[in-house]
C-alpha positions as CSV (number, residue, x, y, z in Angstrom):
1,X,6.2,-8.1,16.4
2,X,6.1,-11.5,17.6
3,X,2.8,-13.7,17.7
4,X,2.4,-13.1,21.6
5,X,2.5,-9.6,21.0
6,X,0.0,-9.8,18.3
7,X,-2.0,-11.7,20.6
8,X,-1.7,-9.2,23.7
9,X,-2.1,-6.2,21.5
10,X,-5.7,-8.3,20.0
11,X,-6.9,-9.2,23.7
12,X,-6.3,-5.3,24.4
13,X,-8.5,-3.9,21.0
14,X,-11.1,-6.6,22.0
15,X,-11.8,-6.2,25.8
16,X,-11.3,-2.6,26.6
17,X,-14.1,-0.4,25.9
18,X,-13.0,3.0,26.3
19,X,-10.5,5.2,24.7
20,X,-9.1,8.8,24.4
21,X,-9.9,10.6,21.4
22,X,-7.6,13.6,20.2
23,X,-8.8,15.7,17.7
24,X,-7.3,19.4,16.5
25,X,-9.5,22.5,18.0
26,X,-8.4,25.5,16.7
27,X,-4.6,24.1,16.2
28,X,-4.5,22.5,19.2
29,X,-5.1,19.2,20.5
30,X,-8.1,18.4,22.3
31,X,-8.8,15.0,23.8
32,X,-11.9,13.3,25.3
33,X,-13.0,10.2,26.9
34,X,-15.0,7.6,24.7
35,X,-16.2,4.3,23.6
36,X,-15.0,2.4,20.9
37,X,-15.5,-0.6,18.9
38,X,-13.1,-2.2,16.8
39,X,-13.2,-4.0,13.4
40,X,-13.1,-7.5,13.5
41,X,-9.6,-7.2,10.8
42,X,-8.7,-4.3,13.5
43,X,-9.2,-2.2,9.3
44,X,-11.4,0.1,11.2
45,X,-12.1,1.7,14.7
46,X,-16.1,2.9,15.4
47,X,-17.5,5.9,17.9
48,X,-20.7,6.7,18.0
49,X,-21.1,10.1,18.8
50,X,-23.3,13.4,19.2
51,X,-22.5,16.2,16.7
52,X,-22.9,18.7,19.8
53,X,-19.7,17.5,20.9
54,X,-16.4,19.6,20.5
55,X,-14.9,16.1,19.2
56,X,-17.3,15.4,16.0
57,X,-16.9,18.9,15.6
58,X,-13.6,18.9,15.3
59,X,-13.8,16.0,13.0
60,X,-16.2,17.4,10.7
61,X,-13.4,20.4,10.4
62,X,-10.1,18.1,10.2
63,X,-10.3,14.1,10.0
64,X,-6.9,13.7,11.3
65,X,-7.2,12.2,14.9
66,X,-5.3,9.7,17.4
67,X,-7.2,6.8,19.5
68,X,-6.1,6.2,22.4
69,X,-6.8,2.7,24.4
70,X,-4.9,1.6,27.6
71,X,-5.2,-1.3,29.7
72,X,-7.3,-1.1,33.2
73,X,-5.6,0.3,35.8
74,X,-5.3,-2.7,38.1
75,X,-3.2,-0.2,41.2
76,X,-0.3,-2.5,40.2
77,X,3.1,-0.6,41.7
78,X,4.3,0.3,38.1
79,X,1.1,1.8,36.0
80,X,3.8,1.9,32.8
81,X,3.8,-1.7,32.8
82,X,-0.1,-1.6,31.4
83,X,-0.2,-2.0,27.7
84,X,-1.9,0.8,25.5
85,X,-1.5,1.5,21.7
86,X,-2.4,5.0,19.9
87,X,-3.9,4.3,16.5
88,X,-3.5,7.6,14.1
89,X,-5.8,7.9,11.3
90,X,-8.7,9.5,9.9
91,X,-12.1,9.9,10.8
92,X,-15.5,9.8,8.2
93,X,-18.9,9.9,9.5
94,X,-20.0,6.0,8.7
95,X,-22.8,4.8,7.4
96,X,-25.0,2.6,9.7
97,X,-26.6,-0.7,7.7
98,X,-27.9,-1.6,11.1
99,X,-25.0,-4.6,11.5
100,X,-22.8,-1.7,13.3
101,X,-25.4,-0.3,15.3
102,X,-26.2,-4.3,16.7
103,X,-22.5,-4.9,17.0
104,X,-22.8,-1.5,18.7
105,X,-25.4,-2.4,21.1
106,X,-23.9,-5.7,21.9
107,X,-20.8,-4.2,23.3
108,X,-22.7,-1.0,25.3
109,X,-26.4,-2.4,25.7
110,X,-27.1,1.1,27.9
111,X,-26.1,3.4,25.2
112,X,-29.9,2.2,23.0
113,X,-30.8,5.9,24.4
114,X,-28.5,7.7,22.1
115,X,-29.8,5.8,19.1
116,X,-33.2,7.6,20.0
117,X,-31.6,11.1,19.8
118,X,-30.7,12.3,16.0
119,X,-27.6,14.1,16.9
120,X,-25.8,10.7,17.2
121,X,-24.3,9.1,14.4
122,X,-21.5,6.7,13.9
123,X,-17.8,7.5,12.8
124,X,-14.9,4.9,11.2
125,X,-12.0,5.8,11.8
126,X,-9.4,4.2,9.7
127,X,-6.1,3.5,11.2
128,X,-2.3,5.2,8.9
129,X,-0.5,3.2,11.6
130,X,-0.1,2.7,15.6
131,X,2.4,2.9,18.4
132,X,1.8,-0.4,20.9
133,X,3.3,-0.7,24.4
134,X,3.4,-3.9,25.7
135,X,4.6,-3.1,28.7
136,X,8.2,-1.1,30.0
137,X,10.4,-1.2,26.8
138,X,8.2,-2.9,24.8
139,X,7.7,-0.8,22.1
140,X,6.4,-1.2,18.6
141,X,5.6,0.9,15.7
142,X,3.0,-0.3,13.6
143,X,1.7,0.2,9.9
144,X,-1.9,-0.1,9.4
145,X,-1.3,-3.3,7.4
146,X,0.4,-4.8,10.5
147,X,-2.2,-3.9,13.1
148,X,-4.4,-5.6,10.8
149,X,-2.4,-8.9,11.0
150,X,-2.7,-8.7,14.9
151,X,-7.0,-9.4,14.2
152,X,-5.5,-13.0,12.8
């Protein structure tokens, strides 16, 4: 991957905010809308989520998921043209030092509510490796230690 690949595929982990997360429910796939906040090395993707929910559920059974971020849909004519990547990895519930939970707050100010409710907790999930599209035929596969050299 070239450096203006790197940087588009940086720009996109830094400024969207929301992202798919697939997890295995009973042998199946199950995926649901979320937020996200990446590492700054791109070592470590963070959701901060209610145990109620089928996903951190699913997590506590299997750590094996897929994160799933795409571009904004601007209504351009050809939506395949909008860059996403799928990170594939593995989810542990994190431990929150505070510094996330700011970081946290930084990025979603309105979500302070969920820190008040003590179903919520944090979980890292730590990227094996990623597909990036950078638009219509621009395709690469990623290892973990190359997504991490797109954070330089």
């Amino acid at each position: 991957m070239d450096a203006e690949t790197s940087r588009l595929l940086a720009r996109l982990l830094r400024a969207e905010r929301i992202a798919h997360l697939a997890t295995l429910r009973e042998r199946a796939p199950m995926a649901s809308m979320t937020l996200f906040l990446a590492a700054e090395d791109f070592g470590a993707f963070y959701v901060h989520v209610s145990r109620l929910a089928w996903h951190t559920q699913d997590m506590q059974r299997d750590p094996r998921v897929a994160l799933s971020i795409a571009e904004t849909d601007d209504r351009r004519a050809d939506p395949f043209t909008l860059m996403r990547v799928t990170l594939r990895g593995e989810a542990t519930q994190a431990a929150d030092g505070g510094e996330l939970k700011a970081k946290w707050l930084a990025r979603f100010p309105a979500q302070a509510i969920n820190f008040e409710l003590t179903d919520f907790s944090f979980w890292r999930i730590a990227p094996r490796d990623a597909r990036f599209v950078a638009g219509f035929g621009r395709i690469h596969n990623l290892s973990a230690a190359q997504l991490m050299q797109a954070a330089l």
